[in-house]
Structure formats: C-alpha cells, structure tokens
Backbone as ProteinMPNN parsed JSONL, in Angstrom:
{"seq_chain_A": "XXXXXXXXXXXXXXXXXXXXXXXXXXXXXXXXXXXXXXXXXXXXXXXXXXXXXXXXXXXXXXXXXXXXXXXXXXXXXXXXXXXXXXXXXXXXXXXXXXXXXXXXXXXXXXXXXXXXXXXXXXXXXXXXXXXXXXXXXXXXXXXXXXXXXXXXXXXXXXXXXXXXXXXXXXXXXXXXXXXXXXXXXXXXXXXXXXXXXXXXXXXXX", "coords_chain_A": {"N_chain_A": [[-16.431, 4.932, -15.644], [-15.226, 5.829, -12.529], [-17.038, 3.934, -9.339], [-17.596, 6.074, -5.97], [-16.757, 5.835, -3.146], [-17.74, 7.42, 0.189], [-16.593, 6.931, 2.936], [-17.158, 6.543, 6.346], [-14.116, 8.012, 8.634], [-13.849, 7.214, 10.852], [-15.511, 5.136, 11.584], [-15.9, 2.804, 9.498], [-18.259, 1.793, 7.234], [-20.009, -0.988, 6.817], [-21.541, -2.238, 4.946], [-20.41, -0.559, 2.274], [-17.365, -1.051, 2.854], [-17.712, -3.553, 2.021], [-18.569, -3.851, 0.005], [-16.384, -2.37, -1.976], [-14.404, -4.326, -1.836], [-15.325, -6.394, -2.824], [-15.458, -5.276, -5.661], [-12.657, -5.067, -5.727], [-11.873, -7.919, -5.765], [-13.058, -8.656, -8.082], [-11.284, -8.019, -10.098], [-10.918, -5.104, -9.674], [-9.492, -1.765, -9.531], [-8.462, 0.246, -7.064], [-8.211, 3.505, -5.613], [-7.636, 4.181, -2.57], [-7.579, 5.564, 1.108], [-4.454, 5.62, 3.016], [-2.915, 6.146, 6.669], [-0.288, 7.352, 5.465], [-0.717, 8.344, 2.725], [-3.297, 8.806, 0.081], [-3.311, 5.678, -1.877], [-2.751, 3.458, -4.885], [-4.389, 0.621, -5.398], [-4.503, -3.204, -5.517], [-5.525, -6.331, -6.209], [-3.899, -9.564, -5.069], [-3.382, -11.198, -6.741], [-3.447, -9.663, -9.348], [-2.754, -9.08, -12.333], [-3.425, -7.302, -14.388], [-3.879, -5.31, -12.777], [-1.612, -4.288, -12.064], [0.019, -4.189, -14.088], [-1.684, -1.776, -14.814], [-1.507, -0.101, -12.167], [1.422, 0.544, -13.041], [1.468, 1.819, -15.212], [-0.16, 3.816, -14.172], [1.523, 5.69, -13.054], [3.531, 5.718, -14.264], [5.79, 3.788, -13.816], [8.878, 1.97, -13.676], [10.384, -1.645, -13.976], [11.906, -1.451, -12.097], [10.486, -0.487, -9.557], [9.802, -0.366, -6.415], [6.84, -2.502, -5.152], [4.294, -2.391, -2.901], [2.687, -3.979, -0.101], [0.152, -4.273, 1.466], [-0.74, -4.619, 4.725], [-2.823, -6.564, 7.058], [-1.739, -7.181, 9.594], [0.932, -8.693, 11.882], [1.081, -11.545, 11.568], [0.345, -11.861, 8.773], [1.784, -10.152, 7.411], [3.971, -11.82, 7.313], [3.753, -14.066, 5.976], [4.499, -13.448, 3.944], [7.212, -12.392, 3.485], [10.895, -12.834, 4.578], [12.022, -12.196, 7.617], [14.269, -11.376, 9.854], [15.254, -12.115, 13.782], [16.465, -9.949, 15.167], [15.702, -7.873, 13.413], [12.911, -8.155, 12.888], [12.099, -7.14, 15.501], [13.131, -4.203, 15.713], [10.871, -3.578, 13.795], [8.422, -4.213, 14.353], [8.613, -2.522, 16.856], [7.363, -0.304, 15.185], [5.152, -0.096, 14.233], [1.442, -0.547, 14.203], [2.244, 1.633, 11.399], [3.051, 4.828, 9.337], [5.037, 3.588, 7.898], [6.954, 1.903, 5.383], [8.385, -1.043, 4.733], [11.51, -2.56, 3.096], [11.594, -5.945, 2.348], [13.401, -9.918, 1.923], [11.599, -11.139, -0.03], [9.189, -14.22, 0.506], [8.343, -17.159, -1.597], [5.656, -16.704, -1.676], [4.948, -14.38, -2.837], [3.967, -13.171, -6.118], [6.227, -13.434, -8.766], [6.419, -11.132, -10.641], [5.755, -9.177, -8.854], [8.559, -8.332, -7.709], [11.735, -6.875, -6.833], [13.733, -6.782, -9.499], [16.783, -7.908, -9.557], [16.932, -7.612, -6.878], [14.792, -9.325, -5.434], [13.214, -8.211, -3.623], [10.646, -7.18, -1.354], [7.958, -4.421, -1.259], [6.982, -3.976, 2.439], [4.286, -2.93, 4.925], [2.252, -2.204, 7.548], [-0.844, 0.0, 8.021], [-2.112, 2.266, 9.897], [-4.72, 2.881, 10.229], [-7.996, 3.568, 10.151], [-9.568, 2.679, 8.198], [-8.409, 1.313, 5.923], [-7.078, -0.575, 7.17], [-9.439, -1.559, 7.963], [-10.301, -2.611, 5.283], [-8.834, -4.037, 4.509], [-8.682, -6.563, 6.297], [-11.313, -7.208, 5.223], [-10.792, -8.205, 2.752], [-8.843, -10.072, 3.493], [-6.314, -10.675, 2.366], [-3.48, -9.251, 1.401], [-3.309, -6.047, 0.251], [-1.965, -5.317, -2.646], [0.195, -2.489, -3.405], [0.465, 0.968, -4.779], [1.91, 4.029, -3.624], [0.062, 7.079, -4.229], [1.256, 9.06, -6.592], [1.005, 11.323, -9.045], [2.8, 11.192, -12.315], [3.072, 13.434, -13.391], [3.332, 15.564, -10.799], [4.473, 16.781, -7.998], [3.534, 16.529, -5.488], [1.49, 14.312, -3.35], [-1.868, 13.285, -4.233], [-4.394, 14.615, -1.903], [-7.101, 14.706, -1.794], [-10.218, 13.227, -2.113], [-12.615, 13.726, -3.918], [-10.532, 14.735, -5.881], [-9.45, 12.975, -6.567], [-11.372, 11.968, -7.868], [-11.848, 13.171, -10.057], [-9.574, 13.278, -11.775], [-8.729, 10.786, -12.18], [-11.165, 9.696, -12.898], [-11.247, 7.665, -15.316], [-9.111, 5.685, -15.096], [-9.587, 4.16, -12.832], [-11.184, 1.54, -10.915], [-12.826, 2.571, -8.231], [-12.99, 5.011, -5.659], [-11.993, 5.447, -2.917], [-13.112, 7.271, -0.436], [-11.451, 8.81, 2.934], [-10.695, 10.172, 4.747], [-7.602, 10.515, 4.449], [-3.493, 10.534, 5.432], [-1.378, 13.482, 4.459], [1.182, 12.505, 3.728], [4.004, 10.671, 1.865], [4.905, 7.438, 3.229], [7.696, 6.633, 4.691], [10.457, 5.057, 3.869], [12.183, 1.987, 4.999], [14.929, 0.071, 4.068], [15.561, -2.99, 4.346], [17.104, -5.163, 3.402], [18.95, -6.624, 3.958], [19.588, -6.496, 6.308], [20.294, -4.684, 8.005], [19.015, -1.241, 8.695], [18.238, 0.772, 5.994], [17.608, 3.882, 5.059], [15.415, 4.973, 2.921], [13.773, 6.589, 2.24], [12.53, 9.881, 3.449], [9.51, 10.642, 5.064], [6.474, 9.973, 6.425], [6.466, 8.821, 8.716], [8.432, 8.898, 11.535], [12.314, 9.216, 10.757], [14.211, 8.57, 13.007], [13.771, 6.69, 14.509], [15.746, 4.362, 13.137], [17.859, 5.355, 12.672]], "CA_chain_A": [[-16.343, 5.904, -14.55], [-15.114, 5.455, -11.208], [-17.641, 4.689, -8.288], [-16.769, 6.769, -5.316], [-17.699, 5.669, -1.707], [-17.39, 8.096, 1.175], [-16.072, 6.204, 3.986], [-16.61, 7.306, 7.542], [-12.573, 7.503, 8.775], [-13.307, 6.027, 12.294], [-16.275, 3.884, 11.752], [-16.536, 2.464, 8.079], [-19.514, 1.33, 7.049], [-19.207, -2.512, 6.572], [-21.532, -2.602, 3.325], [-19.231, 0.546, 1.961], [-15.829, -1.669, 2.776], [-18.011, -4.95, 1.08], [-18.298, -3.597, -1.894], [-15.296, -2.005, -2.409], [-13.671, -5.569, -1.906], [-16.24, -7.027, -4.052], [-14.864, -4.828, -6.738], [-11.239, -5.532, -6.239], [-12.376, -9.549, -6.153], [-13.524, -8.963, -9.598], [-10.193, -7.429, -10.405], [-10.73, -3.842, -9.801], [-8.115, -1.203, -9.271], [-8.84, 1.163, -6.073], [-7.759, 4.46, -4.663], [-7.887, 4.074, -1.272], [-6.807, 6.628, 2.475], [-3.918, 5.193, 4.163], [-2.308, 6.561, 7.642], [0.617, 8.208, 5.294], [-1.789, 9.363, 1.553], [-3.733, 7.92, -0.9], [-2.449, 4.527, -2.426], [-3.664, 2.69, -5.716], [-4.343, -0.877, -4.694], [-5.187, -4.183, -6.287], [-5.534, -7.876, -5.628], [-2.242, -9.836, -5.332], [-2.751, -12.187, -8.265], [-3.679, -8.973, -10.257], [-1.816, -8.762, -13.293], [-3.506, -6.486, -15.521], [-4.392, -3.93, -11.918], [-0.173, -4.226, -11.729], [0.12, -3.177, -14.888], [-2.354, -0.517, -14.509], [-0.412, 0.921, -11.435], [2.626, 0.814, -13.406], [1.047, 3.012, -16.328], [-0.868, 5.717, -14.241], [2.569, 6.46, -12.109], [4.947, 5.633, -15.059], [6.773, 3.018, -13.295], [9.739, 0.595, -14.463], [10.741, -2.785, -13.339], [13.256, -1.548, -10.469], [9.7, -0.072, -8.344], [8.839, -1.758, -5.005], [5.247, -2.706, -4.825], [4.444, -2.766, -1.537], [2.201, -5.422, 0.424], [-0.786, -3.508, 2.627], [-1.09, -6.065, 5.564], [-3.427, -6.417, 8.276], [-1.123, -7.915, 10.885], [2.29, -9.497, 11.488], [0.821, -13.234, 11.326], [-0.209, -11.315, 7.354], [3.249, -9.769, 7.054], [4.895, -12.927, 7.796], [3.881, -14.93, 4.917], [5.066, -12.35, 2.463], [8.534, -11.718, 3.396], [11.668, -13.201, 5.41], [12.528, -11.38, 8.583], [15.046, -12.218, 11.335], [14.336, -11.925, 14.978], [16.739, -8.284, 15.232], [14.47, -7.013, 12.139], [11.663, -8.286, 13.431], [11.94, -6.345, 17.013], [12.98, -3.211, 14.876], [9.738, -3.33, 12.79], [7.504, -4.428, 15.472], [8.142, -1.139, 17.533], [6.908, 0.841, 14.884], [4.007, -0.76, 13.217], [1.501, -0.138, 12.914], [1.971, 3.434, 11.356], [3.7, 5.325, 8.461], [6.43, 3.491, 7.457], [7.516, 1.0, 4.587], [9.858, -1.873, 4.612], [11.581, -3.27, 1.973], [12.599, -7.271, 3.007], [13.566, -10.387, 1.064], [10.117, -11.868, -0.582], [8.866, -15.354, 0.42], [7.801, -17.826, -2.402], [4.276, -16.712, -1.747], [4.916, -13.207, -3.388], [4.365, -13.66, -7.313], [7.717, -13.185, -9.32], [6.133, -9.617, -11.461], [6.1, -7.823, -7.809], [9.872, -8.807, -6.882], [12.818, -6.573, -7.571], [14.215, -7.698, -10.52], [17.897, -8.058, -8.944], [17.322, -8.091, -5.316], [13.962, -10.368, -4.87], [12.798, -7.863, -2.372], [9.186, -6.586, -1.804], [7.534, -3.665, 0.516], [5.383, -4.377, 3.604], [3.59, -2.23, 5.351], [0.854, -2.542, 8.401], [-1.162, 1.149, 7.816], [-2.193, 2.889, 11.337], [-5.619, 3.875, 9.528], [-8.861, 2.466, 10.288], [-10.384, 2.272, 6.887], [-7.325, 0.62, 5.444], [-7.242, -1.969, 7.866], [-10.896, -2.549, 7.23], [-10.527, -3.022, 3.688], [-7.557, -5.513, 4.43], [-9.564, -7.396, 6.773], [-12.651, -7.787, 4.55], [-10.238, -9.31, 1.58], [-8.171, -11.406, 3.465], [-5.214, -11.324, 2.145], [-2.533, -8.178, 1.19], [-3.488, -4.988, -1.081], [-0.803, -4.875, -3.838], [-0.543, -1.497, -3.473], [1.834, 1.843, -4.562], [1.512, 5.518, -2.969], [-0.787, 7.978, -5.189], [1.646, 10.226, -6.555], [1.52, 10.874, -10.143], [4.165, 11.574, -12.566], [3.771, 15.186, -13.153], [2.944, 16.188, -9.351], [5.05, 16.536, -7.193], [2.902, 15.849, -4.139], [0.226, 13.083, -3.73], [-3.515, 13.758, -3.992], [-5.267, 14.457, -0.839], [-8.571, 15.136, -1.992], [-10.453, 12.034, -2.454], [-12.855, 14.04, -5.06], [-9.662, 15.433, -6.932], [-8.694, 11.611, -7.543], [-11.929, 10.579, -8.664], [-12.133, 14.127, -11.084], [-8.542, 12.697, -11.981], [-8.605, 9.468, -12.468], [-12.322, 8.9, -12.914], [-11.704, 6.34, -16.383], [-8.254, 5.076, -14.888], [-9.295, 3.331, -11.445], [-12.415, 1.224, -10.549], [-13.483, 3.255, -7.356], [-12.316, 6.074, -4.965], [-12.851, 5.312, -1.562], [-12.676, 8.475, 0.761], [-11.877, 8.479, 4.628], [-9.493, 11.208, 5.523], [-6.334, 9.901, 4.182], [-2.802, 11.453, 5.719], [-1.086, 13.715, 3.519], [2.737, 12.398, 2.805], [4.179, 9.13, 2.181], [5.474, 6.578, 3.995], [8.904, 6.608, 5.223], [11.161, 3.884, 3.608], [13.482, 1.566, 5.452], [15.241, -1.057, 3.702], [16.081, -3.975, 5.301], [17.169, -6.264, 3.076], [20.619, -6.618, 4.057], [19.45, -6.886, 7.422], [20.55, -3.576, 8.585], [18.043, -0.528, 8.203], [19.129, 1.819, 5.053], [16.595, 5.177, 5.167], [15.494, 5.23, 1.508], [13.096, 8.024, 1.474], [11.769, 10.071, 4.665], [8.235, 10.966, 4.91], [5.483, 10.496, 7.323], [7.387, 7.948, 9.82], [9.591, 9.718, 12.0], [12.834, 7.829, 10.602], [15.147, 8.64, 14.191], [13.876, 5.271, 14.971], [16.015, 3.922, 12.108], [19.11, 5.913, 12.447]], "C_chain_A": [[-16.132, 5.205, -13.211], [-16.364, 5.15, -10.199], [-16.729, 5.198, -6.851], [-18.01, 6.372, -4.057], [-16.709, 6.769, -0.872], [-17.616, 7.887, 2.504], [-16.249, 7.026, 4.809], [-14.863, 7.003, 7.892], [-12.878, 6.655, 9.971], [-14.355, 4.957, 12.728], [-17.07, 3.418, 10.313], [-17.54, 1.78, 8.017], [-19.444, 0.169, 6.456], [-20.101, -2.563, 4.821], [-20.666, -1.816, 2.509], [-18.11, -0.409, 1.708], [-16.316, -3.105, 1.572], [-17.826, -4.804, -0.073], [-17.487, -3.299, -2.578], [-14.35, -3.356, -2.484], [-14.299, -6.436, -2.556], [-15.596, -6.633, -5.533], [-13.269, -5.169, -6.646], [-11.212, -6.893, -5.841], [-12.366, -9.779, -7.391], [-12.356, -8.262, -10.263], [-10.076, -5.788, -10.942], [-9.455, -3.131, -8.902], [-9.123, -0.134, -8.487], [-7.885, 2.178, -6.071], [-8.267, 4.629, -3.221], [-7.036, 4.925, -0.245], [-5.914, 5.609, 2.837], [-3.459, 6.732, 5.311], [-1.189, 7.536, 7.063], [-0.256, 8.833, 3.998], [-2.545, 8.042, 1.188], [-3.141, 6.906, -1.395], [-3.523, 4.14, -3.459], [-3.542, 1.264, -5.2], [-5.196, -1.762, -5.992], [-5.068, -5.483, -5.454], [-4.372, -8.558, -5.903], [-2.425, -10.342, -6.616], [-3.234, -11.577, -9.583], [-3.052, -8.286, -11.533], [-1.677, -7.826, -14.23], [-4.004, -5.196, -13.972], [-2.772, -3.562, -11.739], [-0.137, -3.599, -13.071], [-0.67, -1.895, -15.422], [-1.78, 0.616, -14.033], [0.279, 1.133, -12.108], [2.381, 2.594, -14.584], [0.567, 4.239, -15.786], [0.342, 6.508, -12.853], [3.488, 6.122, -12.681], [6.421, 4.644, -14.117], [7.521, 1.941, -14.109], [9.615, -0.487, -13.384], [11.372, -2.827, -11.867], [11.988, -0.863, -8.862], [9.68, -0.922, -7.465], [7.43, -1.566, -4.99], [5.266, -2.683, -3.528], [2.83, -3.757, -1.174], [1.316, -4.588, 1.62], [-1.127, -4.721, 3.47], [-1.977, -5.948, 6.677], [-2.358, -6.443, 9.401], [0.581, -8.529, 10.734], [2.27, -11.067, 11.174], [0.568, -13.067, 9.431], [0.886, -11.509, 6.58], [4.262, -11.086, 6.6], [5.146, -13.855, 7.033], [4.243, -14.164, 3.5], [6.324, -12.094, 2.538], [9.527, -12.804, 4.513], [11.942, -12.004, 6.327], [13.433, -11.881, 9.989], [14.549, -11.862, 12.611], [14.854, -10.122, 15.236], [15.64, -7.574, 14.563], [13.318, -7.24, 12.546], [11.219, -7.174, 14.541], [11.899, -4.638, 16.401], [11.641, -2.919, 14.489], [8.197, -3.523, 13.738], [7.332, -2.972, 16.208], [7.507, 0.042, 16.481], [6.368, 0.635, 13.786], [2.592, -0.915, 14.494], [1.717, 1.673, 12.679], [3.066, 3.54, 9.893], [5.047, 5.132, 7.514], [6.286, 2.037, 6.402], [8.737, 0.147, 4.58], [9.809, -2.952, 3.766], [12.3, -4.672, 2.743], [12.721, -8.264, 1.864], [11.864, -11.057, 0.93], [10.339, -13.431, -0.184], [8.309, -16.167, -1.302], [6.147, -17.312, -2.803], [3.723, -15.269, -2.538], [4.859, -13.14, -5.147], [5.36, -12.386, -8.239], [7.444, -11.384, -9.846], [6.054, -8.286, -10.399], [7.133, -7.642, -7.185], [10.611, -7.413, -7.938], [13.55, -7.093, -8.425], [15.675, -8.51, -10.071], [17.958, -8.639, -7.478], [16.205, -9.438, -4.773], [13.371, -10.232, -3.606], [11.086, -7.307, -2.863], [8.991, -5.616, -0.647], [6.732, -4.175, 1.014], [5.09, -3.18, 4.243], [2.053, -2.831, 6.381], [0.339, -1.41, 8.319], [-1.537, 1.235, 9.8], [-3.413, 3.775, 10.806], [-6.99, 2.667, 9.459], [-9.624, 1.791, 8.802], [-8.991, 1.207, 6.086], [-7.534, -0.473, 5.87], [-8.834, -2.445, 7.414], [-11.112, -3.179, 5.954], [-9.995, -4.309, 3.227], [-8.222, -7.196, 4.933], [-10.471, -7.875, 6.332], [-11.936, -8.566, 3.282], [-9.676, -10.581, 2.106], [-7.142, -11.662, 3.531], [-4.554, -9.428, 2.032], [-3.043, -7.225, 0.225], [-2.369, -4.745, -1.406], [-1.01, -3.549, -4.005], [0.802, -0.201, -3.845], [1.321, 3.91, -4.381], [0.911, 6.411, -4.506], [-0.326, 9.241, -6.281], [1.791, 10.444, -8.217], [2.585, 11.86, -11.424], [4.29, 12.777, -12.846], [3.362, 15.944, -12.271], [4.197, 15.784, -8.688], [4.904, 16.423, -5.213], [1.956, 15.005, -4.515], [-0.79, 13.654, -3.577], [-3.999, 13.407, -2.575], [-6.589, 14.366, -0.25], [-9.4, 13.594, -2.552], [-11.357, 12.595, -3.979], [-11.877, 14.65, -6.189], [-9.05, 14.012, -7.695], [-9.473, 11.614, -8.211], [-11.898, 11.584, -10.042], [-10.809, 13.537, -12.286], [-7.873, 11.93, -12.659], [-10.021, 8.483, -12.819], [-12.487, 7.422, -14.2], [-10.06, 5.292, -15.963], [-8.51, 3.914, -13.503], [-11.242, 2.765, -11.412], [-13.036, 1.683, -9.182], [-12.21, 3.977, -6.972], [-13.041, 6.108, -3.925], [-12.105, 6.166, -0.561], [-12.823, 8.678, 2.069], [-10.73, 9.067, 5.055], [-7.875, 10.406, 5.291], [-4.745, 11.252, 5.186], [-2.123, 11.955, 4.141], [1.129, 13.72, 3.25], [3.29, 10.917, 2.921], [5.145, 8.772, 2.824], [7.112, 6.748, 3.8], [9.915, 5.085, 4.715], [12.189, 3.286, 4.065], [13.849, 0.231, 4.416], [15.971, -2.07, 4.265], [16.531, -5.383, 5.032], [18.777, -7.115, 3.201], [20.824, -6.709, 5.913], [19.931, -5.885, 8.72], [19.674, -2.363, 7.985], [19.122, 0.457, 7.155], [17.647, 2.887, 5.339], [16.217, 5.28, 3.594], [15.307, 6.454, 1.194], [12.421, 8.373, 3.167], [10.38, 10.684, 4.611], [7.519, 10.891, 6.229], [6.043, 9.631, 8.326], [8.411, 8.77, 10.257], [11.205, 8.729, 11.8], [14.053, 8.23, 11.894], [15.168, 7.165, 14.873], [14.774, 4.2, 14.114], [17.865, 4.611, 11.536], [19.933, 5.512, 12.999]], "O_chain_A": [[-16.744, 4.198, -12.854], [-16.988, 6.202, -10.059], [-15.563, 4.873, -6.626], [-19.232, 6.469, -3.953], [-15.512, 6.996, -1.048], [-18.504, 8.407, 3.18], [-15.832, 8.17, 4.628], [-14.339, 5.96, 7.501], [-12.324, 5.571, 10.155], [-14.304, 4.188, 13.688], [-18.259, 3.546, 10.021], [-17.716, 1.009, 8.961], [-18.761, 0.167, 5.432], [-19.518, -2.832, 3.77], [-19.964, -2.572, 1.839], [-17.809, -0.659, 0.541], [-15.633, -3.547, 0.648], [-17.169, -5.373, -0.945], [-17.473, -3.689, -3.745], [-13.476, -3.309, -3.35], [-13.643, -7.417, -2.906], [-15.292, -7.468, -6.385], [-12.734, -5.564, -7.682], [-10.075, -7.091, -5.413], [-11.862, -10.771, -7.918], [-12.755, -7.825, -11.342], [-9.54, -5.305, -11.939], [-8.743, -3.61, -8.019], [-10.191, 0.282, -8.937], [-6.752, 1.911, -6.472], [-9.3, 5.23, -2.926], [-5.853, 5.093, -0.542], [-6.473, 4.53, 3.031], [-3.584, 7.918, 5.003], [-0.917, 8.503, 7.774], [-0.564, 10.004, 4.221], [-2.531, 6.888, 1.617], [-1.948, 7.208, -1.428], [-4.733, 4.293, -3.29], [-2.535, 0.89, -4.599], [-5.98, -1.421, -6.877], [-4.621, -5.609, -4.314], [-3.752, -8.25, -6.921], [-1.711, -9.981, -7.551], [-3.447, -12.218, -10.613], [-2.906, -7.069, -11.645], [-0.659, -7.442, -14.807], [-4.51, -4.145, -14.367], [-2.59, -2.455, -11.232], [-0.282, -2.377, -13.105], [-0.27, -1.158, -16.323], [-1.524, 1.693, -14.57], [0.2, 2.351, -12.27], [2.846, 3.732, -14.641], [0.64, 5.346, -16.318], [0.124, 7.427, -12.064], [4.532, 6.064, -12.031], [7.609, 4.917, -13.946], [7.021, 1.209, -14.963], [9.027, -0.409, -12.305], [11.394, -3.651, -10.953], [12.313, -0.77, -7.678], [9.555, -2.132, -7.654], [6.928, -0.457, -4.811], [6.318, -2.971, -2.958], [2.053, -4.096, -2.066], [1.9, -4.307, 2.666], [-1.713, -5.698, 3.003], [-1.732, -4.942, 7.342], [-2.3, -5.433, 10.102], [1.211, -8.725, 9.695], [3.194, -11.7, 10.662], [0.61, -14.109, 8.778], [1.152, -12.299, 5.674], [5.091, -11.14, 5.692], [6.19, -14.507, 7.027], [4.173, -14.482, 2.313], [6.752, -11.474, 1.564], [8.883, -13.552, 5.248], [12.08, -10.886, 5.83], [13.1, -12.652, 10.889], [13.45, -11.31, 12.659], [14.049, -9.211, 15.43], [14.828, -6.824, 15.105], [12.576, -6.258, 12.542], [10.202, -6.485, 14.461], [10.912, -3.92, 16.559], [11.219, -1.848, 14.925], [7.142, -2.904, 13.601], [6.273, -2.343, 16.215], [7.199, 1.154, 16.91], [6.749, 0.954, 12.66], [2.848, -1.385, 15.602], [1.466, 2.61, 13.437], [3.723, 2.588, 9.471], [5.741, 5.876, 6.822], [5.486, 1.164, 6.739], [9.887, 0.565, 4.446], [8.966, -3.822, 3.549], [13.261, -4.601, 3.509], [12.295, -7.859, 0.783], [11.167, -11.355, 1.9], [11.42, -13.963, -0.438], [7.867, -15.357, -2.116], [5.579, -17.479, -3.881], [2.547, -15.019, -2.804], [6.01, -13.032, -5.571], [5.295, -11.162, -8.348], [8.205, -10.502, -9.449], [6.168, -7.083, -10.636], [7.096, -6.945, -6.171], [10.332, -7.041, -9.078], [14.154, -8.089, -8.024], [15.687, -9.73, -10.239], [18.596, -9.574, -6.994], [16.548, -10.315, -3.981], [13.057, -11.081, -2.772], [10.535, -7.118, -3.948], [9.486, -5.702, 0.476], [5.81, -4.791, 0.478], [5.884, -2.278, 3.976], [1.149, -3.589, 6.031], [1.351, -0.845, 8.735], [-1.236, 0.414, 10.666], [-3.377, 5.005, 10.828], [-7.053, 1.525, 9.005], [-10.064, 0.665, 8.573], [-9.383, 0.062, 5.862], [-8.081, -1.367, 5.224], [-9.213, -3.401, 6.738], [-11.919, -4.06, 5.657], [-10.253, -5.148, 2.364], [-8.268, -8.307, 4.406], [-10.792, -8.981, 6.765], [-12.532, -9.541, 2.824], [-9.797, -11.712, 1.635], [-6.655, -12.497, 4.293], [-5.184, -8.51, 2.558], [-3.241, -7.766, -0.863], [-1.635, -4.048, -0.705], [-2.028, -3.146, -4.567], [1.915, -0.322, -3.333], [0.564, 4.647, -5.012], [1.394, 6.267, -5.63], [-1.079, 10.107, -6.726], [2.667, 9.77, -8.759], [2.958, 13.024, -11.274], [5.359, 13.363, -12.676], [2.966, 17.055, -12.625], [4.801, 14.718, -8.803], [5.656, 16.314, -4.245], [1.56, 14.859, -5.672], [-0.819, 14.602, -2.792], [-4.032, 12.267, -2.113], [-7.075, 14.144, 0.859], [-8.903, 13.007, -3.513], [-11.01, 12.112, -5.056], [-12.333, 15.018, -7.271], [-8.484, 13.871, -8.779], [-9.147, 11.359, -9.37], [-11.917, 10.994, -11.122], [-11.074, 13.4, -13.48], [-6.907, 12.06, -13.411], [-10.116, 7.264, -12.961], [-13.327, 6.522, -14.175], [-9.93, 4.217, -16.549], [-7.724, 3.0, -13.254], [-12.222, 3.418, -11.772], [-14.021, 0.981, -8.952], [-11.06, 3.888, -7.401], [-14.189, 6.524, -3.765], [-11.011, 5.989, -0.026], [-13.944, 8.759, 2.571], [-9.858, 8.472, 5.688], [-7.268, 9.807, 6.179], [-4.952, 12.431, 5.471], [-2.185, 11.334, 3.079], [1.944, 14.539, 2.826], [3.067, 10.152, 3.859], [6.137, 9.461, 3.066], [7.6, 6.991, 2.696], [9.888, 4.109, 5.465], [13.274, 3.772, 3.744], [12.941, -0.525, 4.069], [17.112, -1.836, 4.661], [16.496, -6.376, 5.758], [19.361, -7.975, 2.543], [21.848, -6.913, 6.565], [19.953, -6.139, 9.924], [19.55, -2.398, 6.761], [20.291, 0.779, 7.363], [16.676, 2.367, 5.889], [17.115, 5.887, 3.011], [15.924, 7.234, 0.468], [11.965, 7.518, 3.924], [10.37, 11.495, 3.685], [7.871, 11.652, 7.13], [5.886, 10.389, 9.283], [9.203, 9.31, 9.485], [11.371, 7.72, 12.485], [15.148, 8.074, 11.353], [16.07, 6.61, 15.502], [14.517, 3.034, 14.414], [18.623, 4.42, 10.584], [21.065, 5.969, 12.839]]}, "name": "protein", "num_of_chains": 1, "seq": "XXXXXXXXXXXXXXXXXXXXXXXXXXXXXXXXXXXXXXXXXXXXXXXXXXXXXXXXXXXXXXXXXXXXXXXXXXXXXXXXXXXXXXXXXXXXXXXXXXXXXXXXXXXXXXXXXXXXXXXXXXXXXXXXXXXXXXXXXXXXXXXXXXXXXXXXXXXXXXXXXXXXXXXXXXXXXXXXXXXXXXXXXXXXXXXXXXXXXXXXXXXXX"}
C-alpha cells in the first residue's frame, strides 16, 4: 500500500519532504503536485521505478522522460543548450513548460530517445516540487500522471492513492495544477510546439 503524505502547498513540512526522499533513495516510485498536474517520479539511476512508469502509463521506447530540476546550474548538467536556447528557456522557467534538448553523457542511455538522444527538462513553478528536488539533490526522473484509459490527469491526490495504492510507493498531496506541461522541442535548436497545455506557448511561436 501506498503511504500518503499531505503536504502543506506553500510551506512543506521538511520531515514530510524527508521522508518522501528517503523513500525514493531506497528506490521508491512517487506521485507527486507539480505547477502543471500530478507526475510519477523516481530516482535517476532507477531502473526498475522506469520501468514501473512505463507499465502504469503504457509507454514505448519513443516517450520522453523528463528531468524535474531545481535550477539551471541542475538543468545544465543534463542536457546541451546554446546561448539563443538558453535565453528562450530562461524567460520562462520556472513554470509550466517542458523542453525537449540533446542529453549530456550524464543522462543514462534507457531515458534517451532511441533515435534522437534527446531528454525533457523541466524547472516546476511549485513549491513542494522544488522542495522535494532540493532535499534529493539531484533530478526526479519523472512523467505527467495521465493514465492510459483517462483522458485527463488525476487531480485528486486521494483518487491517486485509491488508484494506484499497490502501483506507487507514496502519494504526496499539495495542490497540484490541473493540465500538463506545454512541450517545446528544441532539439534542432529552433522551438517546435509539441503539445500545448499549461504554459502559455505564444512565447514559442
């Protein structure tokens, strides 16, 4: 069974965030609020929480994982970015949006596009998020909540855990937004719009 912490949204409770990063240390799989919905998350060098995600949102090989980051000094070691792309992504971080870029070395090979050798990043615009990021360290391997026979994401933090209570090692609730992230791709070094969602994408057009 899942445990389920209930996060304040604008002032998490630091043993609350400990533990929850205690558990995905020991290679647990989270549901966690971002700034755009719910996301499942794991630890990068999590192989069996990757193939977890993959199974409880029916994903193939061609998904982008994306890369939950504290910061751009975070971002920075996960991906290549030029100085144009950079300035781009800078004005509109942090907050609701996803970008796909080429992966650094430091990204392991099972979260790369099989073809392109790209990965998502993401900085959230959500205090509990960031806290969670900050207490690991490093990036939540992470992919939006949506599963395969819904056609919206869960907003309810008790409807995940009713849900998903033998699929995920906690459900940590703190007012999540309700639509996902906005996808630019940028691996070509010009923005493409993948998917629009909670990022206004006019900045990107």
């Amino acid at each position: 069974m899942a445990r389920y912490f209930d996060v304040h949204p604008e002032n998490p409770q630091r043993r609350a965030v400990g533990q929850v990063v205690d558990l995905v240390r020991e290679g647990g799989l989270i549901a966690y609020p971002t700034d755009s919905c719910f996301a499942l998350g794991c630890q990068l060098g999590n192989r069996e929480g990757i193939d977890r995600i993959r199974a409880i949102r029916h994903l193939d090989d061609k998904h982008h994982f994306t890369l939950v980051c504290q910061d751009f000094a975070q971002l920075g070691q996960f991906v290549h970015i030029s100085n144009a792309v950079f300035r781009s992504i800078k004005a509109a971080t942090p907050g609701s949006y996803t970008f796909i870029l080429p992966a650094t070395k430091e990204v392991p090979r099972r979260l790369l596009h099989p073809k392109k050798k790209t990965v998502g990043v993401r900085i959230p615009d959500h205090v509990v998020a960031q806290a969670l990021v900050a207490e690991l360290g490093e990036p939540l391997v992470s992919s939006t909540l949506l599963l395969p026979d819904h056609e919206e994401p869960m907003t309810q933090g008790w409807e995940i855990k009713e849900e998903l209570d033998h699929q995920v090692d906690a459900v940590v609730d703190g007012e999540a937004g309700t639509e996902p992230t906005t996808v630019i791709d940028f691996s070509e070094d010009f923005p493409e719009i993948v998917r629009v969602g909670a990022g206004d994408p006019k900045l990107f057009e």
